[in-house]
C-alpha positions in Angstrom: 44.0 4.2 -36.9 42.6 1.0 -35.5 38.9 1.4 -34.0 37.5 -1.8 -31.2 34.2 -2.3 -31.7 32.9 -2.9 -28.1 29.4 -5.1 -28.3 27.3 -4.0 -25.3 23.4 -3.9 -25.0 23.4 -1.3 -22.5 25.3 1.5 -21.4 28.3 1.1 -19.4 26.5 2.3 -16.0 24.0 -0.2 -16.7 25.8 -3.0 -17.7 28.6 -3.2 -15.2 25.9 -3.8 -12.8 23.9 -6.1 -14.3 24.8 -9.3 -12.4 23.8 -7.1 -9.2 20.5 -6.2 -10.6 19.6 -9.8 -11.3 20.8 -10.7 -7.9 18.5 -7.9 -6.5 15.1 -8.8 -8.9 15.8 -12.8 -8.1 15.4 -11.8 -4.1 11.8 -10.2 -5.1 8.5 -12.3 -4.2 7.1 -11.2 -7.7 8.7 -12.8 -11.0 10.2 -10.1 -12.9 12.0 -10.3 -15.8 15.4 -8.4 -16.1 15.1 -6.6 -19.6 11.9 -5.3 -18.3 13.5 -4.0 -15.5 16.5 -2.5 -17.1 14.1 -0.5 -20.3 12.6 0.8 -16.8 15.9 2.0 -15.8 16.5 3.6 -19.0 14.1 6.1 -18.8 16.4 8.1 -16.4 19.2 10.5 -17.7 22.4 8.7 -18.1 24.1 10.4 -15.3 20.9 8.9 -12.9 21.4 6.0 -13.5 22.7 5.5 -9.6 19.3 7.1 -8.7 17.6 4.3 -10.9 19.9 1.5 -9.3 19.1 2.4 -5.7 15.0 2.4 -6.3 15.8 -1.1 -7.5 17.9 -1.8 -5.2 15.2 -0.7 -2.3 11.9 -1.4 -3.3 9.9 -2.8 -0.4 7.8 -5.6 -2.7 4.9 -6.6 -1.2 3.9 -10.1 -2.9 0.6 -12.1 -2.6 1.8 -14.4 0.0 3.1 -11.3 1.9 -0.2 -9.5 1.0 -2.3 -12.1 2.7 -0.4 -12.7 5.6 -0.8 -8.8 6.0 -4.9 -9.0 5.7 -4.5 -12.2 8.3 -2.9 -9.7 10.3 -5.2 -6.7 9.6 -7.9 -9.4 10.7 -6.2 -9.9 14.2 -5.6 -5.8 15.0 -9.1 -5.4 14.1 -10.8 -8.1 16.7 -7.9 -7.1 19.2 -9.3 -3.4 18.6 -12.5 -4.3 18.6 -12.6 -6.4 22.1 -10.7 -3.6 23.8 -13.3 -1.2 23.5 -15.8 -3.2 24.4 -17.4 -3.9 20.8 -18.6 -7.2 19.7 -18.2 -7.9 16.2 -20.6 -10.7 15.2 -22.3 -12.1 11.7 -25.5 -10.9 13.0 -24.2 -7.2 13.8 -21.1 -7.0 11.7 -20.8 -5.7 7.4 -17.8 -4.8 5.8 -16.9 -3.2 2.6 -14.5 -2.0 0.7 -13.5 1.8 0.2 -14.7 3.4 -2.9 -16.2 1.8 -6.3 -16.0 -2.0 -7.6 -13.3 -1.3 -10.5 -11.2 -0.1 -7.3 -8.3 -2.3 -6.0 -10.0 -2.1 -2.5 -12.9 -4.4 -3.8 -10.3 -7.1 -4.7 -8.4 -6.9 -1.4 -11.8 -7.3 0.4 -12.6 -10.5 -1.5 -8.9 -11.6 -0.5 -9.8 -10.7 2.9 -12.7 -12.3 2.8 -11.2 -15.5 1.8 -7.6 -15.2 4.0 -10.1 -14.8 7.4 -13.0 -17.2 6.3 -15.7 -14.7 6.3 -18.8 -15.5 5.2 -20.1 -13.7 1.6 -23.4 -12.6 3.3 -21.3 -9.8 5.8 -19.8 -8.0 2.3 -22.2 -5.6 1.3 -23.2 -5.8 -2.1 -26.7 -5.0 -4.2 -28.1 -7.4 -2.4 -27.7 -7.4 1.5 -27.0 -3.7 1.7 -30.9 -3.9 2.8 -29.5 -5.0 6.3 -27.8 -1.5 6.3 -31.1 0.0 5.2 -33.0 -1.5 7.5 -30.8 -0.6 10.8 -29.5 -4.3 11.6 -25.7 -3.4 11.7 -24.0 -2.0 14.0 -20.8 -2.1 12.9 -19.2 -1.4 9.6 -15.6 -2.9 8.7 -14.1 -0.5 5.4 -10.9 -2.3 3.9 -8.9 -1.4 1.7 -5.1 -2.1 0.2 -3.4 1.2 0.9 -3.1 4.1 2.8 -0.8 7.0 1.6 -1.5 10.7 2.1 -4.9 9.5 4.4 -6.6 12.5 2.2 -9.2 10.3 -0.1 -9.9 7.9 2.6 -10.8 10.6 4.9 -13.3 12.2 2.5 -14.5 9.0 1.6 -14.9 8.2 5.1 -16.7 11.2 5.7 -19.1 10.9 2.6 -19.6 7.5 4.2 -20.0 7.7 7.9 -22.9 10.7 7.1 -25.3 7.6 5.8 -24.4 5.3 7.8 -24.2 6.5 11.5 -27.9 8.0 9.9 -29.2 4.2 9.7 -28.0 3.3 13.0 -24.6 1.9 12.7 -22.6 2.9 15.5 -18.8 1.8 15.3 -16.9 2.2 11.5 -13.4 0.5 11.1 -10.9 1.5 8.6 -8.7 -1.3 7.8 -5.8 -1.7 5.1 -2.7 -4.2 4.2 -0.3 -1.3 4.2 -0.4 2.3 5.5 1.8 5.3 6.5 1.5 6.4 9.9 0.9 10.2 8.6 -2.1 9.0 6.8 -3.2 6.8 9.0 -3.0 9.7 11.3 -4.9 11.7 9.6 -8.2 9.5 8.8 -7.9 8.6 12.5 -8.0 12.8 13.2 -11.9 12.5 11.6 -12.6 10.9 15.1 -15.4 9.0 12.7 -13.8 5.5 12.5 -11.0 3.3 14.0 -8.1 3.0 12.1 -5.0 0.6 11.2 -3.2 -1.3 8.9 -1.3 -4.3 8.8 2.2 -3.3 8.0 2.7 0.4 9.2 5.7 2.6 7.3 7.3 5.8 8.6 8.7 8.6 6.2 12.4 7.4 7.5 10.9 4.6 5.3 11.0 6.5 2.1 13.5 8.8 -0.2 11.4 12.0 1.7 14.3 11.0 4.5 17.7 11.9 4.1 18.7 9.5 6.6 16.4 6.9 4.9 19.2 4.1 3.5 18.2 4.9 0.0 20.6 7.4 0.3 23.5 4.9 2.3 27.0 5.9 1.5 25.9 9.4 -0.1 27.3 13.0 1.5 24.8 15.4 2.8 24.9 17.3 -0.5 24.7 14.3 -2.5 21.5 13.1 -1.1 19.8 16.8 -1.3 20.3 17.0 -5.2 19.1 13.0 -5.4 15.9 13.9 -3.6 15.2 17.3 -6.1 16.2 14.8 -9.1 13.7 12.4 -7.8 10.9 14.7 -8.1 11.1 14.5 -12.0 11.1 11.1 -12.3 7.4 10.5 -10.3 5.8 9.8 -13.1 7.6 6.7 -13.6 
């Protein structure tokens, strides 16, 4: 009996696809190599391999230059927002922040903001100028940040932050992120303490929580129920 010895670096599932998945990662605005990719996809089961594919295959990547032109934009919505209710945001009245500790992503997406709008160091509240706040010379407060998901930690962080605040005499908080789901968005906006937007605004049609999302294009009714339970024990990656 004759046996071919068939050379192949990944499974068959993978493998026959491998062009595609290059044609897909190539298309991203981050460099990303495709073996890295793939040893990601092989942490599914064999048989979910398809679920892997289609993640791939629909990931919404959000590069720097798409990043910045997303705080440009979060810049605009908030003078726009500002101006219709009758607020003047100036350098003498105006500080803004980022959400939650320095080691947090939000402190590096205020520094990018910072730099994509031409804002002056002196308005970010640091160790040093947070006396302005302590002293009751702003009147606004801008709180930016990179993401808003489920809206629950901004809104408790909001909270925690509007009760010193408003106590020093600030009078109008804005929460502003890069990218944000309207449910969250919704629900820090349901405080009623701050103003509240991001850039570039996603829908749960825009996720796998949707059946009708197009993660699940071409896929029967049943099809796409059992993808969405598999899905739930793969979070973690």
């Amino acid at each position: 009996m004759r046996y071919v010895l068939i050379k192949m670096k990944y499974p068959i599932e993978i493998e026959n696809k491998l062009i595609e998945i290059e044609k897909i990662i190539n298309c991203w605005s981050i460099k990303k190599d495709l073996n890295e990719v793939v040893t990601w996809m092989l942490q599914f089961d064999n048989e979910d391999f398809d679920i892997a594919f289609r993640i791939i295959k629909n990931l919404n990547i959000i590069g720097p230059e798409e990043l910045n032109s997303a705080l440009s934009i979060a810049y605009s919505k908030l003078n726009r927002q500002a101006k219709n209710k009758g607020i003047s945001l100036s350098l003498k009245n105006t500080m803004y922040a980022s959400i939650g500790g320095g080691a947090k992503s939000g402190a590096m997406i205020a520094y990018n903001f910072r730099l994509i709008n031409e804002l002056a160091s002196a308005n970010f509240l640091d160790a040093e100028n947070i006396r302005y706040l302590e002293e009751g010379k702003v009147e606004n407060l801008v709180l930016v940040d990179d993401f808003i998901g489920t809206g629950d930690q901004a809104s408790q962080e909001l909270k925690e932050i509007a009760e010193r605040v408003f106590a020093l005499g600030v009078k109008n908080i804005f929460v502003l992120t890069a990218i944000g789901f309207k449910s969250g968005i919704k629900k820090v906006q349901e405080t009623e303490l701050a103003d509240v937007f991001s850039a570039l605004e996603f829908d749960e049609k825009d996720t796998v929580k949707s059946l009708d999302s197009i993660f699940y294009e071409g896929l029967t009714f049943a099809t796409r129920k059992s993808y969405f339970e598999k899905l739930s024990k793969y979070r973690g990656l």
